[in-house]
KOLLO-683019 format. One record per residue: residue number from 1; y, z negated, x negated of N, C-alpha, C in turn. Coordinates in Angstrom, 3 decimals, m for minus. Layout:
N
     n       n.c2       n.c3       n.c1      ca.c2      ca.c3      ca.c1       c.c2       c.c3       c.c1
   NUM          Y          Z          X          Y          Z          X          Y          Z          X
...
***
This chain:
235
     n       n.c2       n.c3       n.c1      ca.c2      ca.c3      ca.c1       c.c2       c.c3       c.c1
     1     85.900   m150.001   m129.095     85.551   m148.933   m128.158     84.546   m147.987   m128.792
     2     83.600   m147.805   m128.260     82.738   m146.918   m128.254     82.940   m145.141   m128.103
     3     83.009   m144.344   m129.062     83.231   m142.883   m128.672     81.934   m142.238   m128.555
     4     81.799   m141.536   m127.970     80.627   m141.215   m127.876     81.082   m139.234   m127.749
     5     79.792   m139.409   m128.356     79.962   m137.730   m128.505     80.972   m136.951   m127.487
     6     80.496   m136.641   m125.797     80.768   m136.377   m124.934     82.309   m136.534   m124.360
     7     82.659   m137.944   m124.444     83.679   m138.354   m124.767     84.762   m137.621   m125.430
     8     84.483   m137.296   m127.165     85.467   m136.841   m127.709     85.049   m135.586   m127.652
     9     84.289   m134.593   m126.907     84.521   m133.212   m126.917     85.440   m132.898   m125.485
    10     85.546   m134.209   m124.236     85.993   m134.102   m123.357     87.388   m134.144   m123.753
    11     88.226   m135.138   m124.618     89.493   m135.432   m125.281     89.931   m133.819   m125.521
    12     88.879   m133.303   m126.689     89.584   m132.310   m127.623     89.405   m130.878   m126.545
    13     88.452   m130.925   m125.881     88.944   m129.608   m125.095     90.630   m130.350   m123.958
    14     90.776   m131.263   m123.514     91.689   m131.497   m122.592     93.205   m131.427   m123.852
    15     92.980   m131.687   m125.158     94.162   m131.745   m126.212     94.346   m130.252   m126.124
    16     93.382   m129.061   m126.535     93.502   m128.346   m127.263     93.315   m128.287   m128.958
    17     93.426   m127.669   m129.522     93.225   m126.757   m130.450     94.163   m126.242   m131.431
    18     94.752   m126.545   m132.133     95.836   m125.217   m132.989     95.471   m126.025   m134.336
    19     95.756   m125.185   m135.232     95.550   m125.693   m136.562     96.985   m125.183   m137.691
    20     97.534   m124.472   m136.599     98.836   m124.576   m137.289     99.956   m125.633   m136.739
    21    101.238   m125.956   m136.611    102.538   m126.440   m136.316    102.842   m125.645   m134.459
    22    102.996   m126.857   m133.509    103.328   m126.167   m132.628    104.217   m127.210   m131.971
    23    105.059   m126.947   m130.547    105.485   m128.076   m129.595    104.700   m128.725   m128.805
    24    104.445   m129.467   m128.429    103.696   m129.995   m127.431    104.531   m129.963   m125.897
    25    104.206   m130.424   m124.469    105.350   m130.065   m123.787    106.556   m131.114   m123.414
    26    106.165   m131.834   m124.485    107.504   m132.782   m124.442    108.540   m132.341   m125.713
    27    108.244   m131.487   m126.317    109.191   m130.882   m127.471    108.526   m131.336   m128.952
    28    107.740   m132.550   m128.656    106.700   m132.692   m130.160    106.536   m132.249   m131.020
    29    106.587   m131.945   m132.451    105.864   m130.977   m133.178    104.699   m131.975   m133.074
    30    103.628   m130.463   m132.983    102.333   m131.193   m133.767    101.499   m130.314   m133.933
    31    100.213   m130.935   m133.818     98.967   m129.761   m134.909     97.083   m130.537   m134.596
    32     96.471   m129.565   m134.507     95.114   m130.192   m134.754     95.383   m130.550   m133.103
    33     94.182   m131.456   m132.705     94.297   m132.173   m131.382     94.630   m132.681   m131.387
    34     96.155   m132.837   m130.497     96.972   m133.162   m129.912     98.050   m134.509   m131.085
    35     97.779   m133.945   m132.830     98.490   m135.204   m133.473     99.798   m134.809   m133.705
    36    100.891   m135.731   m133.138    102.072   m135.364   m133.305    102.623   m136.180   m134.587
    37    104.092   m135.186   m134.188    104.420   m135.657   m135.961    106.284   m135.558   m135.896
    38    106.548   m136.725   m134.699    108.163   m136.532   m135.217    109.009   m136.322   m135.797
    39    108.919   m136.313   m137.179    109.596   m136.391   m138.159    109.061   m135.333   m139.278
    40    109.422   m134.566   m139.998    109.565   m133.882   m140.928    108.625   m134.550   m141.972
    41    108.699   m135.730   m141.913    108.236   m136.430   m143.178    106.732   m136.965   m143.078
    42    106.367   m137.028   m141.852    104.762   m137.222   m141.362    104.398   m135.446   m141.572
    43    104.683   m134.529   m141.458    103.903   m133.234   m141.359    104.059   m132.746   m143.479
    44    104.896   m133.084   m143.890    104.490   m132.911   m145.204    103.569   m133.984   m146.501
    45    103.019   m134.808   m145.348    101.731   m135.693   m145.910    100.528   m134.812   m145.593
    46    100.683   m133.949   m144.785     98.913   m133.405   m144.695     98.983   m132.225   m145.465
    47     97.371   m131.802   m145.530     97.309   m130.806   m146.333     97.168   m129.589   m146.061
    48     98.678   m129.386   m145.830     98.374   m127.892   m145.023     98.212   m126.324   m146.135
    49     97.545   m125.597   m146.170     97.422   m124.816   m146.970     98.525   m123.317   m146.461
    50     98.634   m122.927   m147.246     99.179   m120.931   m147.016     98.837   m119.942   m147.422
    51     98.983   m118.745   m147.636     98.708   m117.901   m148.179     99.543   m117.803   m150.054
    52     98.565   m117.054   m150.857     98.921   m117.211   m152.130    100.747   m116.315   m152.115
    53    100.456   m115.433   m151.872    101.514   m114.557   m151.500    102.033   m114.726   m150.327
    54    102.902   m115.494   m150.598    103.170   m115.605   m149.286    104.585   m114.565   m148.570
    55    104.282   m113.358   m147.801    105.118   m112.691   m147.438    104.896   m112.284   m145.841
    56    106.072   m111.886   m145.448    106.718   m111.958   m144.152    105.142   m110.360   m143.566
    57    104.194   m109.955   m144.132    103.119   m109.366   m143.920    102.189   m110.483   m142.868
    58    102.210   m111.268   m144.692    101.166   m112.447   m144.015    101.586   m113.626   m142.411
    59    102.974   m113.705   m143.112    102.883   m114.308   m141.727    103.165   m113.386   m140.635
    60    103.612   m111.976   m140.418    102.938   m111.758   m138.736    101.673   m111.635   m138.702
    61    100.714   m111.590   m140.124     99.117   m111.074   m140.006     98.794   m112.713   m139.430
    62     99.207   m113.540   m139.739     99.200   m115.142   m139.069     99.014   m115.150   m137.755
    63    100.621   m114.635   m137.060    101.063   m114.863   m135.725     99.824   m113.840   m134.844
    64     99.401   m112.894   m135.265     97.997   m111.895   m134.812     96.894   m112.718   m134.255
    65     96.899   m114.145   m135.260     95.334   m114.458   m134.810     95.047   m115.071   m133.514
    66     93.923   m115.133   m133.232     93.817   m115.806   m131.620     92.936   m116.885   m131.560
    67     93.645   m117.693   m131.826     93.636   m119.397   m131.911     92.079   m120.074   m130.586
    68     91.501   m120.781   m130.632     91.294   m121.096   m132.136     89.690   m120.410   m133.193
    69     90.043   m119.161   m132.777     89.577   m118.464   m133.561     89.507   m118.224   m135.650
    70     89.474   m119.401   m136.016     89.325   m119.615   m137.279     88.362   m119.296   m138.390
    71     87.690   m118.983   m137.853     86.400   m118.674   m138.751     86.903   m117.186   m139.475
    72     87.296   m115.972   m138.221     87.415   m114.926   m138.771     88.588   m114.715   m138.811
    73     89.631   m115.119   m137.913     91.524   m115.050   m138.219     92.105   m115.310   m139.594
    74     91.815   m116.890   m139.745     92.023   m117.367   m140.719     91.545   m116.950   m141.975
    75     90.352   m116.727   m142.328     89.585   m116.026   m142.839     90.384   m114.446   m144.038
    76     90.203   m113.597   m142.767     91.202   m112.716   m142.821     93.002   m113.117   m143.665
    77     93.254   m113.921   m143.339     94.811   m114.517   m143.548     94.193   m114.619   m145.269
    78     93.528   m115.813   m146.107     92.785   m116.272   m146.565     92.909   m115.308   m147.754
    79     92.302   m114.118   m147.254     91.686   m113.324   m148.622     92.950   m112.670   m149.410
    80     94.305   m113.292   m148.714     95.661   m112.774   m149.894     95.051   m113.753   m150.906
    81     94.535   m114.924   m150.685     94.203   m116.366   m151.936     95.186   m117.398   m151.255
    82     94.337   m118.533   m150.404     95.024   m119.963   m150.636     95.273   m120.522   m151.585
    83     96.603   m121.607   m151.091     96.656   m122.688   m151.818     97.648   m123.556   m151.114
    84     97.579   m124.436   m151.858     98.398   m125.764   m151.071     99.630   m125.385   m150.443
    85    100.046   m125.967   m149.737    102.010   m125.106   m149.526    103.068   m126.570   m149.829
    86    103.626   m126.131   m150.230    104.750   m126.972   m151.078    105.648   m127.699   m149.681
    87    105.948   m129.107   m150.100    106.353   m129.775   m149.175    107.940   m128.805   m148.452
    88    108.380   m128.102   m149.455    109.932   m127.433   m148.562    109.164   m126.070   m147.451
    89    107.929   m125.089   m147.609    107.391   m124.350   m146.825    106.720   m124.985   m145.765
    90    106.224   m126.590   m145.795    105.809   m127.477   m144.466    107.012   m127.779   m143.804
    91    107.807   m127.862   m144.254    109.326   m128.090   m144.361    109.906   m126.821   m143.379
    92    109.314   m125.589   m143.886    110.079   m124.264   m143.381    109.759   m124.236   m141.721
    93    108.199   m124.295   m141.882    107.410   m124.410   m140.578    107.221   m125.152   m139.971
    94    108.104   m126.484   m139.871    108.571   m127.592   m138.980    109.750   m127.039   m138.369
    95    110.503   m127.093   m139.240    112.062   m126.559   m138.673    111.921   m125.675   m137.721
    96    110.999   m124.423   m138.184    111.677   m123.227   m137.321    110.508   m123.514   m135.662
    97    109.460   m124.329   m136.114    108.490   m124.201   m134.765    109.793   m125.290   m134.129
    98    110.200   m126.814   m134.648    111.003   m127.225   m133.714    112.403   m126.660   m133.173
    99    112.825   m125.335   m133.923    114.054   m125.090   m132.881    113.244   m124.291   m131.619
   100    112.495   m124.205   m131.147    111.700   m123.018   m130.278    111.695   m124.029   m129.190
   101    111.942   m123.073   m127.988    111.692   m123.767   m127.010    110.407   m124.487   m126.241
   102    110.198   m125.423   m125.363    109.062   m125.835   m125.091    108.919   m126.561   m124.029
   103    107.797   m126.522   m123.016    107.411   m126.645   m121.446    106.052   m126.762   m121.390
   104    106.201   m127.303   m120.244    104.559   m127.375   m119.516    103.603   m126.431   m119.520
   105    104.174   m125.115   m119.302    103.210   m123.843   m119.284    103.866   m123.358   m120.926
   106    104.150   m123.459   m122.019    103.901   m122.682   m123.153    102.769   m122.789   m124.046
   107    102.320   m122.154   m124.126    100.857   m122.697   m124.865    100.954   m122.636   m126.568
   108    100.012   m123.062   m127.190    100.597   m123.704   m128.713    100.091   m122.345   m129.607
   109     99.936   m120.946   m129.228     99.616   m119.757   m129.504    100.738   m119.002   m129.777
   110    101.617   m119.711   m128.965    102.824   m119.135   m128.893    104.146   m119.018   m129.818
   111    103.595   m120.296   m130.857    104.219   m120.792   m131.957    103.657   m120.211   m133.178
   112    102.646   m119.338   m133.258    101.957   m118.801   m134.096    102.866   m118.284   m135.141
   113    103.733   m117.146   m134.323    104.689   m116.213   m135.268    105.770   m116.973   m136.138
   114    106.087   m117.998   m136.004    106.793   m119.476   m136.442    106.445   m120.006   m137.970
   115    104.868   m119.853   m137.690    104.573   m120.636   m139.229    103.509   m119.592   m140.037
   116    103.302   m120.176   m141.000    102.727   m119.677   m142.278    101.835   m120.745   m143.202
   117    101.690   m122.122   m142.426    100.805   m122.692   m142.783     99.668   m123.511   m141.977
   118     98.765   m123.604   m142.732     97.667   m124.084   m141.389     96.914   m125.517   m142.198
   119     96.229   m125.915   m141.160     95.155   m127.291   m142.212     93.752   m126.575   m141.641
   120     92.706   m127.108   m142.714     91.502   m126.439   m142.349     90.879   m127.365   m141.629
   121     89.639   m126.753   m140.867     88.769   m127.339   m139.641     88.565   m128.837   m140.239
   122     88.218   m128.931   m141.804     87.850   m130.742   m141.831     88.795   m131.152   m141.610
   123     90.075   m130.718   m142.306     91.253   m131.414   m142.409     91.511   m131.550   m140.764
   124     91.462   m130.859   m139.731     91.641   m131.257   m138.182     90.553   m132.269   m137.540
   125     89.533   m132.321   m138.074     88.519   m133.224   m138.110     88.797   m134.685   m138.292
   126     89.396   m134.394   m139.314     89.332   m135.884   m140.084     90.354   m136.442   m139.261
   127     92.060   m135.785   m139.021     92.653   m135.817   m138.632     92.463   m136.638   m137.202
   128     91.781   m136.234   m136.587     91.482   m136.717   m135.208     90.703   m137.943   m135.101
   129     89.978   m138.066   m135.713     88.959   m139.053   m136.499     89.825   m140.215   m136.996
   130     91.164   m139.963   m137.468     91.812   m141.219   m137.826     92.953   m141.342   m136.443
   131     93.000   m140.858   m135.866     93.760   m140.356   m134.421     93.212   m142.021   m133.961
   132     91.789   m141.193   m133.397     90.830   m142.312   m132.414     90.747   m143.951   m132.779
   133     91.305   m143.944   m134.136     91.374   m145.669   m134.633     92.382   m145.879   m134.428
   134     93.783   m145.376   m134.685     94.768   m145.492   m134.366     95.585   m145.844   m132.965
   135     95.013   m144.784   m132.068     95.118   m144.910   m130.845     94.905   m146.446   m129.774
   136     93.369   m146.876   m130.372     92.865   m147.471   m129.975     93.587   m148.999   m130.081
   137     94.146   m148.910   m131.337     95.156   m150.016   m131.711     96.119   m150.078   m130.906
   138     96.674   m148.822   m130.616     98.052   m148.951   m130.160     97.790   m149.853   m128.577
   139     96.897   m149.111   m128.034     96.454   m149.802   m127.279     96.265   m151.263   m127.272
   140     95.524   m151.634   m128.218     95.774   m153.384   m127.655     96.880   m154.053   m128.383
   141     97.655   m152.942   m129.002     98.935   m153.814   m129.576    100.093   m153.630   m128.326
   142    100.127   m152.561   m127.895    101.011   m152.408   m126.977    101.076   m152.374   m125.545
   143     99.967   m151.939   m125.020     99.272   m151.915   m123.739     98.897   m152.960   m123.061
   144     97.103   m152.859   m123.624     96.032   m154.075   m122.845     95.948   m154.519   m124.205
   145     95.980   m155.996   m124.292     95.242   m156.753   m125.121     94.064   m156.963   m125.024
   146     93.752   m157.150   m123.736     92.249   m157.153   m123.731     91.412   m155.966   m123.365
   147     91.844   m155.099   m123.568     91.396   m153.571   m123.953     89.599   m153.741   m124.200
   148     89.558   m154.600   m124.899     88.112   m154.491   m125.511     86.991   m155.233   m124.784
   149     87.567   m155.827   m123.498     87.013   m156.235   m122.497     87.266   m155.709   m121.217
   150     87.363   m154.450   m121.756     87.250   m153.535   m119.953     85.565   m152.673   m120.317
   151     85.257   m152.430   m118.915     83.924   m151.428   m119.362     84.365   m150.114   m119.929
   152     83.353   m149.536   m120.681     83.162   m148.276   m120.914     83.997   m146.936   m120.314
   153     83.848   m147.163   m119.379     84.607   m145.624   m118.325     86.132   m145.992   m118.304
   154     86.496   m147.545   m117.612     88.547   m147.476   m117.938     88.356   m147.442   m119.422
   155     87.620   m148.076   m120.599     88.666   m147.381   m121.796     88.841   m146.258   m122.013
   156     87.676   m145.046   m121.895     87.446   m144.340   m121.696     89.035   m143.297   m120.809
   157     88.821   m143.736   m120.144     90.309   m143.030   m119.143     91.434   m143.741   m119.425
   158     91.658   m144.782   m120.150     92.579   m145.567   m120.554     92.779   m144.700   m121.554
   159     91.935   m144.791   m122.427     92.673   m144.147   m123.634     92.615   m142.530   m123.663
   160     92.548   m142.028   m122.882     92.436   m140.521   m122.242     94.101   m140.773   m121.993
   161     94.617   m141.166   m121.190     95.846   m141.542   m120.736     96.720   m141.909   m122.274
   162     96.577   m142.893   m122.681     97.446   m143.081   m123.751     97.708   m141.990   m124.441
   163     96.939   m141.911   m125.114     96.237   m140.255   m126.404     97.157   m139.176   m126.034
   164     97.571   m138.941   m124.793     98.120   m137.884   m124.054     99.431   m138.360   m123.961
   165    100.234   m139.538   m123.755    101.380   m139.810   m123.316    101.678   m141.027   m124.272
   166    101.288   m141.375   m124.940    101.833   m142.997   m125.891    101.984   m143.995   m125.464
   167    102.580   m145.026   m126.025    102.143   m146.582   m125.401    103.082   m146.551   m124.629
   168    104.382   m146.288   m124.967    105.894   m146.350   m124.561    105.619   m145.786   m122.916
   169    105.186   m144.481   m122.742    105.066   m143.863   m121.567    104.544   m144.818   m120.757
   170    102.909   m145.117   m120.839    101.982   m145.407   m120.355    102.579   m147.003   m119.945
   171    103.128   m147.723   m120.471    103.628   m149.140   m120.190    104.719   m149.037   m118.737
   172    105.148   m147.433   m118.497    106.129   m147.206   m117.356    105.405   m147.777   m116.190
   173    103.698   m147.108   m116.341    102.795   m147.025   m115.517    102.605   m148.587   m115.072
   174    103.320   m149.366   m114.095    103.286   m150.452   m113.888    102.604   m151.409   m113.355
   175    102.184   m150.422   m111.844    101.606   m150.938   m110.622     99.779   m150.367   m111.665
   176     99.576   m149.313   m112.019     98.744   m148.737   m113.158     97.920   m150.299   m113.862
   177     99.342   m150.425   m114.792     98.594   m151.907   m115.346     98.205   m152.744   m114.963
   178     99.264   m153.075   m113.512     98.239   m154.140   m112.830     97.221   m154.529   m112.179
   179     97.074   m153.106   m112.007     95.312   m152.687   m111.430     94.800   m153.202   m112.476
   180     94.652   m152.380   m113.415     93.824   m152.687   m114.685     93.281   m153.733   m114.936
   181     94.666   m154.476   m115.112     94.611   m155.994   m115.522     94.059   m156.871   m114.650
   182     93.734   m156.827   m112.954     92.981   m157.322   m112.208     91.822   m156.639   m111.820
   183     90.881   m155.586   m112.529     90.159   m155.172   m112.526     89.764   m154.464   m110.772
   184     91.101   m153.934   m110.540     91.232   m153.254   m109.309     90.777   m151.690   m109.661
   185     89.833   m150.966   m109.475     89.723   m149.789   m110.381     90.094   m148.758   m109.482
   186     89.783   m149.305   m108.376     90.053   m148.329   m106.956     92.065   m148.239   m107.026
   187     92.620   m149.344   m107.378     93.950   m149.449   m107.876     94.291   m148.441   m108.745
   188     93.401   m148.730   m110.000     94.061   m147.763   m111.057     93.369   m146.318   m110.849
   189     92.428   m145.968   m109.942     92.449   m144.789   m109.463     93.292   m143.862   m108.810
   190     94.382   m144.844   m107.627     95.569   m144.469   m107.086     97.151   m144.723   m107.650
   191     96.897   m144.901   m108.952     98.026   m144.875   m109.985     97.820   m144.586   m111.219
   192     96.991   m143.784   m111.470     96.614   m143.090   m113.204     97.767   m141.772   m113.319
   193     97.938   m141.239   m111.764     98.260   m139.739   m111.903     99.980   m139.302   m112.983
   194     99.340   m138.654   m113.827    100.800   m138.114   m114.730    101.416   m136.543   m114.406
   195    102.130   m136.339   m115.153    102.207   m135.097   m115.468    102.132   m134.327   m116.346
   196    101.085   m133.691   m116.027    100.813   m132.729   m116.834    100.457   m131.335   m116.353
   197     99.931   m130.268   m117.759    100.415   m128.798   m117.201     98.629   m128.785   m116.822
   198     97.522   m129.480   m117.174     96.309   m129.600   m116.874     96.067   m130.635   m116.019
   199     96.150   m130.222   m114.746     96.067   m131.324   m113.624     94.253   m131.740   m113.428
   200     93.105   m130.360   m113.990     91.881   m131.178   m114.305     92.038   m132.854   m114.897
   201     92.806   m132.597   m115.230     92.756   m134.032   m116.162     93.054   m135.143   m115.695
   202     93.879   m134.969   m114.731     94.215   m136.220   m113.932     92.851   m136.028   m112.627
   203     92.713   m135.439   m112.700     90.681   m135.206   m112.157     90.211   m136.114   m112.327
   204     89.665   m135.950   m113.677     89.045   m136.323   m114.092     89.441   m137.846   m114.265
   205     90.523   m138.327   m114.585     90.363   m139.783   m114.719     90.567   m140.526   m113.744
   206     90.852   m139.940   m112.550     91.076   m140.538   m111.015     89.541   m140.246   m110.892
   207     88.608   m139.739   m111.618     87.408   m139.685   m110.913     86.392   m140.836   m111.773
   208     87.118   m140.975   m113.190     86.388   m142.095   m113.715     86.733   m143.570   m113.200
   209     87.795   m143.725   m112.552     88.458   m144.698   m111.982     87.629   m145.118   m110.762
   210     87.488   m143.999   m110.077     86.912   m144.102   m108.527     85.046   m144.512   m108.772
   211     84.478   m143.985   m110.037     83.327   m143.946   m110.277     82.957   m145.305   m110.960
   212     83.561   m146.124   m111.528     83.522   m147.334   m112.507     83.995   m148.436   m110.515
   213     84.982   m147.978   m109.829     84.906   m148.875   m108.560     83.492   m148.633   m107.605
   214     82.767   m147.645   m107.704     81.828   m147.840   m106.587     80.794   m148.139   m107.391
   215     80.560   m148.180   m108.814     79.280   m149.176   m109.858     79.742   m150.160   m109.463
   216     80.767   m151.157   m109.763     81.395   m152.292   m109.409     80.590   m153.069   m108.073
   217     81.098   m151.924   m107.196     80.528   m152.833   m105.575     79.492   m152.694   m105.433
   218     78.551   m151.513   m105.842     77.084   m151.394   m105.942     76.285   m152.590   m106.965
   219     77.287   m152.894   m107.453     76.592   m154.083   m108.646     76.436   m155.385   m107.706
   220     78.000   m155.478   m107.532     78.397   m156.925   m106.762     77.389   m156.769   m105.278
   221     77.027   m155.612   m104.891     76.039   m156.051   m103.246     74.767   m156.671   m103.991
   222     74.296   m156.025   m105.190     72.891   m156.259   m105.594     73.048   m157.475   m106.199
   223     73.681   m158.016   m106.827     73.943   m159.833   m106.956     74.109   m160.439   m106.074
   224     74.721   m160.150   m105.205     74.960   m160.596   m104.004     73.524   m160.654   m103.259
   225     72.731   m159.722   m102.705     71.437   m159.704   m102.372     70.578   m159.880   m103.083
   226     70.578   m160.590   m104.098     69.958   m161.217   m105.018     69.908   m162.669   m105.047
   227     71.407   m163.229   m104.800     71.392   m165.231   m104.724     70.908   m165.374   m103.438
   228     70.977   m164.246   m102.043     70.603   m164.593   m100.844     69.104   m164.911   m100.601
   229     68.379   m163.938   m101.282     66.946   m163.521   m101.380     66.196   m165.393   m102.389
   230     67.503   m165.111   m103.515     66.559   m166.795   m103.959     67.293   m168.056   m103.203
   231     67.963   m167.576   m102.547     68.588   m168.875   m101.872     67.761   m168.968   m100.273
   232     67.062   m167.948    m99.850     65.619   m168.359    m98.742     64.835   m168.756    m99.174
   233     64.102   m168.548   m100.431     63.277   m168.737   m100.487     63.464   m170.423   m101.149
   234     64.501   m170.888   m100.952     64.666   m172.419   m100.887     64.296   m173.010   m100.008
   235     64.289   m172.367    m99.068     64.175   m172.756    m97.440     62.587   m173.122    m97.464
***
């Protein structure tokens, strides 16, 4: 699959943003765009940094900032002196963001006052960057196998869909797959719809759905009026 610029700025504004520990609205912890991290033991592999001093100052001067305002929040946080944070303080700020409650409308700002450690902009970078290979797998391991023979726009909204809900979810999507899989797009236009708290989004991929079916028939008339045109002039 092809990412293309546009593409992944469309993903990461529809993910969001946080660079600290938050819920997602299925109860998730996670961090960066949209990477979750079930387990305790996936969030103390990254490199999340803290403050040198780390005191109950710094973290409400933390919970203050306004996400994802990093340049100067963080910044600010910063000049006590970073440094790495020890796997039991990734540890601290898992625990306490996952006892917090979490829904469709809470936004991941909200988890701010919670933690005391963050990863920096590459580290969310990179992060996402190994996201998009990952993803893409899951996909033809679990999904479509032949994933890599759909056009441009369903992977595109295919994996818009996954990225957001996982293989497990997305496999519910039944009548969904079988559009897919018979290259019904006008199908998987009238069965993409999820839930979510950003209904643009299901917009948007009911509109890449609907837009990849009328290239389709606009293609198929012009082949079509194409064998007719050399099939007179047989005549």
């Amino acid at each position: 699959m092809l990412f293309t610029d546009s593409f992944k700025a469309q993903l990461k504004i529809s993910e969001g943003l946080a660079y600290h520990l938050y819920l997602d609205t299925n109860g998730y912890v996670t961090v960066g765009h949209g990477h979750m991290m079930d387990h305790v033991g996936l969030a103390i592999t990254l490199p999340f940094q803290t403050a040198m001093a780390r005191t109950e100052p710094a973290r409400e001067l933390f919970s203050q900032l306004q996400m994802p305002n990093l340049s100067v929040g963080i910044s600010q946080y910063m000049k006590m002196g970073a440094r790495r944070a020890t796997q039991d303080e990734i540890k601290q700020d898992w625990n306490a963001v996952k006892a917090q409650p979490f829904g469709l409308h809470i936004p991941a700002k909200s988890f701010q006052e919670f933690t005391a450690c963050w990863l920096s902009k590459q580290d969310v970078e990179d992060l996402f960057d190994q996201d998009l290979k990952e993803h893409v797998q899951s996909i033809k391991t679990y999904v479509f196998p032949d994933f890599d023979t759909f056009p441009q726009a369903a992977q595109e909204a295919i994996f818009d869909m996954e990225f957001n809900m996982g293989p497990t979810t997305l496999n519910t999507f039944t009548n969904f797959k079988k559009a897919v899989n018979a290259r019904d797009w006008d199908g998987a236009a009238n069965t993409c719809h999820r839930i979510t708290p950003h209904e643009e989004r299901n917009v948007w991929t009911k509109n890449m759905f609907l837009k990849l079916a009328m290239d389709t028939r606009a293609n198929e008339a012009y082949q079509l009026n194409r064998e007719l045109k050399e099939a007179h002039r047989g005549f």
